[in-house]
C-alpha positions, 0 to 999 in steps of 0.5 A: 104756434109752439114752433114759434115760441122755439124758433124765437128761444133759438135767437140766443144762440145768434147773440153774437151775429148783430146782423144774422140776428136782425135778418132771422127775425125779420124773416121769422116775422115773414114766415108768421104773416104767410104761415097765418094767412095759409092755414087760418088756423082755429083752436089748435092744442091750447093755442087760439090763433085768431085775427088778433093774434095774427095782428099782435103776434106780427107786431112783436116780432117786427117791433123786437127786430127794430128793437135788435136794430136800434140796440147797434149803440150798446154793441159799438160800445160793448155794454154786454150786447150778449145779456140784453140780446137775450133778454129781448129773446125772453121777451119776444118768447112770452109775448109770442105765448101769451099772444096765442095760448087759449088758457087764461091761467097760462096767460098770466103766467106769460103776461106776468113773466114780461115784467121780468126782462123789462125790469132787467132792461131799465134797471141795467141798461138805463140812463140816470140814477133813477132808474132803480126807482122806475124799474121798482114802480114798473114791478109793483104797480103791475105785481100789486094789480095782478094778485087780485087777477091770479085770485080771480082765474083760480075762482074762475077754476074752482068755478067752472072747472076750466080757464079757456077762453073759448069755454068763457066766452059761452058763460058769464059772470054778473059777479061785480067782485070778479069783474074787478079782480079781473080787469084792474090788471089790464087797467094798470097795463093798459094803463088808464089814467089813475094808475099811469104813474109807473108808465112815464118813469119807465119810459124816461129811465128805459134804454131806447129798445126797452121804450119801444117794446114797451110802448108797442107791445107791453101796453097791448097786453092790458088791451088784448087781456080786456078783449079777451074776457069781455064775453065772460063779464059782459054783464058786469061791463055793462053796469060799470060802462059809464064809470070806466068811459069816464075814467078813460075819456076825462083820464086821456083828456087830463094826460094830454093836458099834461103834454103840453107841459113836458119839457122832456120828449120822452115823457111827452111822447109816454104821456101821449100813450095814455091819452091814445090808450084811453081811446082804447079802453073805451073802445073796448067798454064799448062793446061794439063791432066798430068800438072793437075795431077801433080799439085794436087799430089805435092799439097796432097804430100805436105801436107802430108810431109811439116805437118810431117816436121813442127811435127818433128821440133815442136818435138825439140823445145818442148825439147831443146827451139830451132830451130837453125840448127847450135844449133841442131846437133847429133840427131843421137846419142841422138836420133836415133829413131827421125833421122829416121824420119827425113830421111823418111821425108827428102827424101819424100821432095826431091821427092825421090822413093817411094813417091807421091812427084815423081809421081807429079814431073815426070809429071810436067817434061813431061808436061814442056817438051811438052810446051817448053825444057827451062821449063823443065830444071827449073824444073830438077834444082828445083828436083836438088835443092829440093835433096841440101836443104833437105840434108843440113837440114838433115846432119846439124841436124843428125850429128856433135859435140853434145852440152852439152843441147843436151846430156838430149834430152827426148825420144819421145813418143808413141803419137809422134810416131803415129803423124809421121806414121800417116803422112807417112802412107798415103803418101806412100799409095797415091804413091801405088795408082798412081802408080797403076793407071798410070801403 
């Protein structure tokens, strides 16, 4: 795993090739999918190389390579391309660690070491004045939640003499402190809905790359955090299960609500990673075979769709300098190729077949109704809502009266092109596998 990490700190030295750049980490994605499906490997010197890793690790390096692609624009215009290609670099790095260390310790260190180049990223590549303000609610919401996290694993050190997660999973905690010392930094990653309100900040005032990676890795930090010290405090999930579910399901039902108020596509698009993401939380506090599964489709499904999504926005800003629903109308007529995948993208964020986005809802649905038949009604209302926003943001943007700036709207490229198939290749493929799998 180690050689990874290097071979990625090894971008730096490509800063100045745009396309060697984009061509080594699709290649670098490559060679982890057929390294990870020969050797299978377990626990290897610190490094837990499991399904989950594979999954997530893959998605990283994928997501950065569309992230590189997409950043064309601040190259044309020669807005120091050199620095934001190395912050993606350290990105990629500690995203690749933290996604496949086995010490929790040294996961938060990597998980808190993100913050870093996705601050630089809004604070220096952002559009508005506001993105000082964003960059400062992003670093204080995740610093102020991790501190009672840091306490919490040096507890766990002083404890049980070791912070491996394999060591964890045979001992449990019933101690309802630690529990949420331990999870209200996931939360807020995640984030759940009462501490969401950095996420929509961040996402307006981010650069396009810096909203993708945001929203197709960051955010399954928190997730991937919550899977991997659900064995320790199983006891104590056990006891808050109803008061996190709540939170989550009534939380995503409140942030799709807000959707259909937006006017911004941006905001509407982050606020609809809320709501996914609260299907998630329950999944996890679930704590089934079908919940888990559940939660870590939607988290890869996610990924796959809101990065598209975020692509297809920064898409029109760079052509008409907004993203205001009520300015954006007509696409359909100046640009019918670009409406397609605004369908393509719309339906796979509404959990529309065939998407993995389905697969993921259909067993949080089982699982809800095995836990409690309210649950499940939540969770039919959030498909529900999830379909309402989706067509609004689509209908609002596709279709209307055309304005006069719409009228000079450039063709999109072939790199354009290739950014959105890229996004939903996989996605597609992921539906084909599950359902395969499950069948």
């Amino acid at each position: 795993m180690l050689k990874f990490g290097l071979c990625c700190l090894s971008l730096i030295f490509l800063l100045n090739q745009w396309f060697l750049l984009v061509v080594t980490t699709l290649v670098l994605c490559f060679v982890w999918v057929i390294s990870m499906m020969n050797f299978n490997l377990g626990i290897v010197n610190m490094m837990h190389l499991d399904y989950l890793t594979f999954f997530l690790g893959g998605l990283s390096l994928w997501i950065t390579s569309l992230m590189v692609m997409m950043s064309f624009y601040i190259k044309f215009s020669k807005n120091f391309f050199e620095m934001f290609g190395s912050l993606i670099v350290m990105m990629l790095f500690f995203l690749i660690i933290s996604f496949s260390t086995s010490n929790l310790l040294m996961f938060y260190i990597t998980f808190e070491s993100t913050l870093i180049p996705i601050f630089l990223m809004i604070m220096g590549w952002g559009y508005q004045p506001e993105r000082v303000s964003a960059s400062y609610y992003l670093l204080f919401y995740t610093l102020t939640a991790s501190l009672p996290l840091l306490l919490g694993i040096l507890w766990i050190n002083s404890e049980y003499f070791s912070t491996d997660f394999n060591f964890l999973m045979l001992n449990h905690s019933s101690n309802f402190l630690l529990f949420w010392m331990l999870i209200i930094a996931f939360l807020v990653k995640l984030p759940v809905y009462i501490g969401h309100l950095w996420l929509p900040k961040a996402h307006v005032e981010a650069p396009v790359a810096g909203s993708m990676i945001l929203a197709g890795i960051l955010l399954k930090l928190g997730g991937y955090g919550l899977i991997r010290i659900l064995p320790f405090i199983e006891y104590s999930m056990m006891e808050f299960s109803s008061l996190l579910i709540s939170i989550s399901l009534v939380g995503g039902v409140m942030a799709s609500m807000i959707c259909l108020r937006q006017t911004d596509c941006k905001s509407l698009v982050a606020y609809s990673s809320v709501a996914h993401m609260a299907l998630v939380l329950a999944g996890i506090t679930f704590n089934s075979y079908l919940g888990l599964s559940g939660a870590i489709v939607i988290m890869i499904a996610h990924g796959l769709c809101s990065s598209g999504l975020f692509s297809l926005v920064g898409m029109i800003y760079e052509r008409i300098s907004t993203r205001n629903i009520i300015l954006i109308r007509s696409l359909i007529v100046v640009a019918p190729l670009m409406t397609l995948w605004w369908f393509l993208f719309g339906i796979s964020n509404m959990a529309a077949p065939p998407t993995a986005n389905l697969v993921g809802e259909i067993f949080i649905f089982i699982s809800s109704l095995s836990w409690l038949k309210m649950t499940a009604v939540l969770v039919g209302i959030l498909s529900f809502l999830a379909g309402a926003y989706n067509l609004f943001l689509f209908v609002s943007t596709q279709h209307g009266t055309s304005l006069v700036g719409m009228k000079s709207f450039p063709e999109t490229s072939f790199r354009e092109h290739l950014v959105l198939s890229n996004h939903l290749m996989p996605f597609l493929l992921l539906f084909v596998v599950l359902t395969s799998t499950y069948t």
